[in-house]
C-alpha positions in Angstrom: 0.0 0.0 0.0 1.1 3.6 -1.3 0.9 6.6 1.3 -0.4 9.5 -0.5 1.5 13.0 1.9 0.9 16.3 1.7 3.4 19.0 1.9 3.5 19.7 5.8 2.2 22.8 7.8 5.5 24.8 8.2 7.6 23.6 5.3 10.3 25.6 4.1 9.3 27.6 0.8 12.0 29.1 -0.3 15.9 29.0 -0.3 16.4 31.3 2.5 14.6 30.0 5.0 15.6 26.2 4.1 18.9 27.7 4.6 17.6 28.8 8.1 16.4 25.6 9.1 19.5 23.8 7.9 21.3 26.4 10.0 19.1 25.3 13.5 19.4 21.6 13.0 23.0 21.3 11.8 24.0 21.9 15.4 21.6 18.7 16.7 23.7 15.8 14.9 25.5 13.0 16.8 29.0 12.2 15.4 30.1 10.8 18.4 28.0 7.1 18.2 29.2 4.4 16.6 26.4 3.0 16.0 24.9 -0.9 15.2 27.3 -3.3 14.5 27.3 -4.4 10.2 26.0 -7.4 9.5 23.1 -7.7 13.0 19.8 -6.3 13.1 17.7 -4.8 10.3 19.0 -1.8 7.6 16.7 0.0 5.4 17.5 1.8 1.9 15.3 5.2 1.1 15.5 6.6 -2.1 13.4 9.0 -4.0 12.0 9.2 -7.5 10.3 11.8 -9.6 8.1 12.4 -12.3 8.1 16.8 -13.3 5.3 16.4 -15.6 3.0 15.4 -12.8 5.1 17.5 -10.1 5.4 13.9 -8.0 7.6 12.3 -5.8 7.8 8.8 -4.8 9.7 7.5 -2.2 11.2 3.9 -0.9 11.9 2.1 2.6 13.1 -1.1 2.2 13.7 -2.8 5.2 16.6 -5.7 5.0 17.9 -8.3 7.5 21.2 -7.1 7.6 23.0 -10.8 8.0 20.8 -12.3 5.0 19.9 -9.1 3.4 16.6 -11.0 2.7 13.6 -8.0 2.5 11.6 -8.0 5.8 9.5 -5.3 5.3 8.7 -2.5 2.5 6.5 0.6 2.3 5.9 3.1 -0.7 5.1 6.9 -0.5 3.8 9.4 -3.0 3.5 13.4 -2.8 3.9 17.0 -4.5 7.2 17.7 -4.7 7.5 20.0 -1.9 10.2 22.5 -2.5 12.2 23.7 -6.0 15.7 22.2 -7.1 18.0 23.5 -5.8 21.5 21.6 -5.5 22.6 21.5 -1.3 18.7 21.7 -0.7 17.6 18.2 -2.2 16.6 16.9 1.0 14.0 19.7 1.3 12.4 17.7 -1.8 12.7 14.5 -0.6 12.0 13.9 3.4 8.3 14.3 3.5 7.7 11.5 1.2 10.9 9.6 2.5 9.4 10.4 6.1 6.3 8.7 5.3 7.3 5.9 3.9 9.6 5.4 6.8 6.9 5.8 9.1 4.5 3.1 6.9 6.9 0.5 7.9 5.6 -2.9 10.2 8.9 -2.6 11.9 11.4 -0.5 13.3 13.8 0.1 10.3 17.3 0.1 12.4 20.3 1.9 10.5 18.9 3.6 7.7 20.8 4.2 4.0 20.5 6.9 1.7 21.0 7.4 -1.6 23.0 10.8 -1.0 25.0 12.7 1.2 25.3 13.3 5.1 28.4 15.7 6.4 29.4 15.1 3.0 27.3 18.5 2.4 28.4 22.1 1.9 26.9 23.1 4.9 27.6 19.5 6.7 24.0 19.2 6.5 22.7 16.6 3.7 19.8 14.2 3.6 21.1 11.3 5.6 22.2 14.2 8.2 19.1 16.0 7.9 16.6 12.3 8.4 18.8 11.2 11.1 18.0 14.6 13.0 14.2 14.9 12.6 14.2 10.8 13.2 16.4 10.2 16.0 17.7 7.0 13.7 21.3 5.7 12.6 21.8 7.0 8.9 24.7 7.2 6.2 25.0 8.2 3.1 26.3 6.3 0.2 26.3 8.6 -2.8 27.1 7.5 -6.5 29.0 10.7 -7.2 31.7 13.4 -5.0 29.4 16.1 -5.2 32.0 19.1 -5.0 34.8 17.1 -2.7 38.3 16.1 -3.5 39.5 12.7 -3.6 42.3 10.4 -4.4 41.4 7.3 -6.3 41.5 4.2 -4.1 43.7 1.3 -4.7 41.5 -1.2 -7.3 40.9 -4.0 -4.3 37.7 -4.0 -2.7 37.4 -2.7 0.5 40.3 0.2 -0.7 39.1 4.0 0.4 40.6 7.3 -0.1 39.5 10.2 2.0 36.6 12.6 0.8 37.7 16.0 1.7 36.6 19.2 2.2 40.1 21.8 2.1 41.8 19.4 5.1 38.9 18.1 6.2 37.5 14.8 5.8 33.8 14.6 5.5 33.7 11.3 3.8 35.2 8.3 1.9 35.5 7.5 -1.6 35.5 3.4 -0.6 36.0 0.4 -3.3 33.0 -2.0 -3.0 34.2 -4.0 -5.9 37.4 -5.0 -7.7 38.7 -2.3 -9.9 34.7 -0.3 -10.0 34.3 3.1 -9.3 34.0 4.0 -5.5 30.9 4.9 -3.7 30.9 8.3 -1.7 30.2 7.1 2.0 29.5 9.7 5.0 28.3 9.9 8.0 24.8 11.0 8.7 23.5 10.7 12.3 24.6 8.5 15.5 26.9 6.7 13.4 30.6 6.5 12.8 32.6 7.2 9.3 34.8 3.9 10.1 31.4 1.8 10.8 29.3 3.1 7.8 32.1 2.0 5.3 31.5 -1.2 7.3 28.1 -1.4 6.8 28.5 -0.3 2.7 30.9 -3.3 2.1 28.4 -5.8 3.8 25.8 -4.5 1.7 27.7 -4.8 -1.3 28.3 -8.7 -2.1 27.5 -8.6 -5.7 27.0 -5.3 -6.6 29.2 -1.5 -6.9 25.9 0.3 -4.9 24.5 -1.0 -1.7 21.1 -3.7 -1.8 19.1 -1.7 0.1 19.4 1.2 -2.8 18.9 -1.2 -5.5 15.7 -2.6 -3.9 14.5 1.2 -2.9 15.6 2.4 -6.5 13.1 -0.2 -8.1 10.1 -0.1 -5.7 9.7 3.7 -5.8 10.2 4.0 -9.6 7.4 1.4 -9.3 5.5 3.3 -7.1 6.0 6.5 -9.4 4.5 4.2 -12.1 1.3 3.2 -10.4 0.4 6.6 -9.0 -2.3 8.4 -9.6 -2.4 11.5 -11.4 
């Protein structure tokens, strides 16, 4: 069953006051947790699709066992989009459908993966970051590209990672989930640590360059885009 949402009461219109609120929950994120061990408990993949003729977003949560990464649980969401493009402010378009998928869910969802960016942000502030906050749950990011961050290219085994940074600072990792691929961009979003989500990424990676829980939350919300109502 899809969840049709609303844009909510409050939500930022405009880039200066997403800005604002970006500003007043930076300040809340936990970066000193490390968070659930890889491979125990459940992980869920969120990821987002859209379709601008109709002005609709769909989002995914995708609930894994994290030892068989065998799907225990799904949900589907479908809204307006609820705020313009603009790159550093995706997540403004993305959480209330995201939200409501997550909150559709049987079960608890345990750590939960994005498909995009948490301190790796230029304001430190992206979606896993930003989810983690207004949920209280574990998140990373694992992105497909560097956004604006510097890199060295990792050695071609699997499991090899370069630091993603920003000037000196290392908001990321450019890690190698398979032999000779290109990296995934992994960061840290909320109550988890940078060493323990590249854990997590290579656990969820046995076959594949990008994580199963974005694979499986890639398909079902383009699926849900599909079947939704105009």
């Amino acid at each position: 069953m899809t969840t049709t949402v609303g844009v909510p009461a409050g939500w930022p219109a405009t880039e200066e006051q997403a800005l604002a609120v970006q500003d007043e929950l930076r300040g809340r994120v936990v970066l000193d947790e490390p968070g659930p061990a890889p491979g125990t408990g459940r992980v869920t993949g969120v990821d987002v699709a859209y379709d601008d003729e109709r002005d609709l977003v769909a989002a995914a949560a995708v609930v894994l066992d994290a030892a068989t990464l065998e799907v225990v649980a799904e949900a589907t969401a479908v809204g307006r989009v609820s705020f313009p493009y603009v790159p550093g402010l995706l997540a403004f378009r993305e959480i209330p459908t995201v939200r409501a998928a997550l909150d559709a869910l049987p079960c608890a969802p345990g750590l939960v993966v994005c498909d995009g960016y948490g301190l790796a942000h230029p304001r430190r502030f992206g979606l896993a970051s930003h989810l983690g906050v207004l949920t209280g749950l574990p998140t990373i990011g694992v992105a497909k590209n560097p956004f604006t961050f510097a890199h060295a290219d990792p050695d071609a085994p699997r499991g090899s990672h370069a630091p993603l940074l920003a000037d000196a600072e290392e908001v990321g990792r450019a890690l190698r989930t398979r032999d000779d691929v290109k990296p995934v961009f992994v960061s840290v979003g909320h109550r988890v640590s940078l060493d323990n989500a590249c854990a997590h990424t290579l656990a969820l990676t046995p076959e594949y360059r990008l994580p199963e829980t974005t694979r499986r939350a890639d398909a079902l919300c383009r699926r849900a885009l599909r079947e939704a109502q105009a």
